[in-house]
C-alpha positions as CSV (number, residue, x, y, z in Angstrom):
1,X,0.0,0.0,0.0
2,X,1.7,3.2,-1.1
3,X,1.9,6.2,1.5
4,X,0.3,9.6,1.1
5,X,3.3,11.2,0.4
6,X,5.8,9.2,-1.6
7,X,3.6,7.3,-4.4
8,X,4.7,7.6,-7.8
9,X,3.7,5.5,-11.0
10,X,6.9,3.4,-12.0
11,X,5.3,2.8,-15.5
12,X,6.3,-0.3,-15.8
13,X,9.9,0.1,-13.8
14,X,10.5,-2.8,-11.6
15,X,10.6,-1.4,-7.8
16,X,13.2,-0.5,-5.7
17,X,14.2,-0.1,-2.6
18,X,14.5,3.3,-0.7
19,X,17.7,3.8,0.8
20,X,17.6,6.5,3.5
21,X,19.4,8.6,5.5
22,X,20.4,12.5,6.1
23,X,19.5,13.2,9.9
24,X,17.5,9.9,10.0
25,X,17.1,9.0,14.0
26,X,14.6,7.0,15.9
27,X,12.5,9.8,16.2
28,X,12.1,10.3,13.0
29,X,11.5,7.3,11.2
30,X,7.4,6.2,12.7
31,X,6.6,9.4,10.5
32,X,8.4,8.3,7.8
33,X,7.5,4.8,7.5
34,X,3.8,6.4,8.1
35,X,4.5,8.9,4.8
36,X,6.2,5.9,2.5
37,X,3.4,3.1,3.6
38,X,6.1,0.2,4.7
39,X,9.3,-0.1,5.9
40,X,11.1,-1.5,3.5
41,X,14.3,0.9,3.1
42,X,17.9,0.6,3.7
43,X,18.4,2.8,6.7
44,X,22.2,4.4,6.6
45,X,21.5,6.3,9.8
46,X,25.0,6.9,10.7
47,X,24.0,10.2,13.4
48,X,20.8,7.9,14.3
49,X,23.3,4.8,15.8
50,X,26.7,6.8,16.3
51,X,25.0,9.8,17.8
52,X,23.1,7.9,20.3
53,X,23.2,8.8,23.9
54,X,24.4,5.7,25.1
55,X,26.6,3.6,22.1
56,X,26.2,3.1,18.9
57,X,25.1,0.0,19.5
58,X,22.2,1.4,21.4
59,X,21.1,3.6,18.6
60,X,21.8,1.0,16.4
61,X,19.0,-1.3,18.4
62,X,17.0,2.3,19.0
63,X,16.4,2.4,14.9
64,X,14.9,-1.3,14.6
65,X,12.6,-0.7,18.3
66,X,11.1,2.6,16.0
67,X,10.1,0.3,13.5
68,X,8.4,-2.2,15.6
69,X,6.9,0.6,17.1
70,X,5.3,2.3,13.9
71,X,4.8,-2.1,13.0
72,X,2.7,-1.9,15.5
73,X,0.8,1.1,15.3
74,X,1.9,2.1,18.6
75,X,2.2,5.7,20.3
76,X,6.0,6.8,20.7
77,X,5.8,7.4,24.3
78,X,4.0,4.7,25.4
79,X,6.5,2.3,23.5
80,X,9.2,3.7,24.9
81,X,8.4,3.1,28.6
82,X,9.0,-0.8,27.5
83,X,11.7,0.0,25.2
84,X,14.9,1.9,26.8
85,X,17.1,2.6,23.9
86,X,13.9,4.2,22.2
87,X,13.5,5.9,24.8
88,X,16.8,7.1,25.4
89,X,17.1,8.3,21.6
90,X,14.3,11.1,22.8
91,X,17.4,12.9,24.4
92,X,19.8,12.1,21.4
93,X,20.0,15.6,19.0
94,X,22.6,16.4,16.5
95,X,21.0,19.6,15.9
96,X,21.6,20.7,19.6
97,X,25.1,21.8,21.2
98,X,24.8,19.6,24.1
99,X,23.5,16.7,22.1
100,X,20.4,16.7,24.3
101,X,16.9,17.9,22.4
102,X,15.3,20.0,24.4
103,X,11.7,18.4,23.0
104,X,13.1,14.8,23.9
105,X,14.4,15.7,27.1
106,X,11.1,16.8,28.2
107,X,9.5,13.4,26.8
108,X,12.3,12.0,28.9
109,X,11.3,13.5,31.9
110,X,7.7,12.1,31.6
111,X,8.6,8.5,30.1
112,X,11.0,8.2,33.5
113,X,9.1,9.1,36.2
């Protein structure tokens, strides 16, 4: 099923497969699996694992958890209270000087109490 915002006609063209990245992060992707209509990509989130609060490894496991959580048609926050690296990628920003997002640490806050 194509998403709302990414279907195009291949005219015949055999599909492929997305291959994404540029500021990808756990955060991000439940929107744009939403927009595309699967998750079938090839996620080169190098900020999204490396930048991760807690190891690359972390953000690494962060980036599949945000899949099963738009999989499953779940709400962010309430995933992430099962899910810690999730969780933890709320307070994971490149964008941000201190590498903290100001948005995600408040999320924090409320996913920890």
């Amino acid at each position: 099923m194509p998403g709302p915002v990414y279907y195009q006609k291949w005219y015949g063209m055999k599909p492929t497969t997305p291959i994404i990245s540029g500021g990808m992060n756990a955060l991000r992707l439940p929107g744009f699996f939403q927009n595309l209509g699967h998750g079938n990509v090839i996620n080169t989130s190098g900020g999204g694992s490396y930048g991760h609060i807690d190891s690359p490894a972390a953000g690494a496991i962060s980036l599949r958890q945000s899949y099963e959580c738009w999989k499953a048609g779940a709400d962010p926050i309430e995933f992430a209270k099962e899910h810690k690296e999730f969780a933890r990628a709320f307070e994971c920003s490149q964008g941000m000087p201190t590498n903290c997002s100001r948005a995600g640490a408040r999320s924090w806050a409320s996913i920890s109490k």
